[in-house]
C-alpha positions as CSV (number, residue, x, y, z in Angstrom):
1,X,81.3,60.6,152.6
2,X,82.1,62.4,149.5
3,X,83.4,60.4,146.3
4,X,86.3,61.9,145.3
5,X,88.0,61.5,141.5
6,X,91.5,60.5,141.4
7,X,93.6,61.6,138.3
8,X,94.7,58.4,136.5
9,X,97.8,58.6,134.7
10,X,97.8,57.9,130.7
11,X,100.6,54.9,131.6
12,X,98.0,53.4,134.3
13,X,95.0,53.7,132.6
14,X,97.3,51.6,129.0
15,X,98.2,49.3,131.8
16,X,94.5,48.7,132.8
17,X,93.4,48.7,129.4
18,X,95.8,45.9,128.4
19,X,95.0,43.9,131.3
20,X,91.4,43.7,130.4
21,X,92.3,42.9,127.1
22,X,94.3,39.8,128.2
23,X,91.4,39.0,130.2
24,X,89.0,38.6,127.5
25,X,91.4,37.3,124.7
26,X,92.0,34.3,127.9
27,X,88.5,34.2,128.1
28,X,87.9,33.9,124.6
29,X,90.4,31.6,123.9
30,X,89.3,29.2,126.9
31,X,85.5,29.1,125.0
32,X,86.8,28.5,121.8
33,X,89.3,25.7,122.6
34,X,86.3,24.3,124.8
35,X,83.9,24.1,122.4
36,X,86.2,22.4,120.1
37,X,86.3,19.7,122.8
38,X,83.0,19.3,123.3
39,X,82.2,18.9,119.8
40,X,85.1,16.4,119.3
41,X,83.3,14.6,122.1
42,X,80.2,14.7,121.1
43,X,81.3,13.3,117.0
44,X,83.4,10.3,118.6
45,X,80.6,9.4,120.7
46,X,77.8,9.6,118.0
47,X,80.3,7.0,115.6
């Protein structure tokens, strides 16, 4: 079966492009706030 190419619409692909970004500033913000824990941890354990 053939693949066939949809036309996306300029609103839907802003949509999806805005999603992904969300996505990644989450995921970026998750990592950073993480690390900061971890390395809170890891000072008040090494007092």
């Amino acid at each position: 079966m053939a693949h066939v190419e949809h036309p996306v619409s300029e609103e839907a692909f802003t949509a999806d492009r805005q999603r992904m970004l969300n996505g990644f500033t989450s995921a970026t913000t998750f990592s950073i706030v993480a690390a900061v824990v971890i390395l809170g941890l890891m000072g008040f354990f090494l007092l």
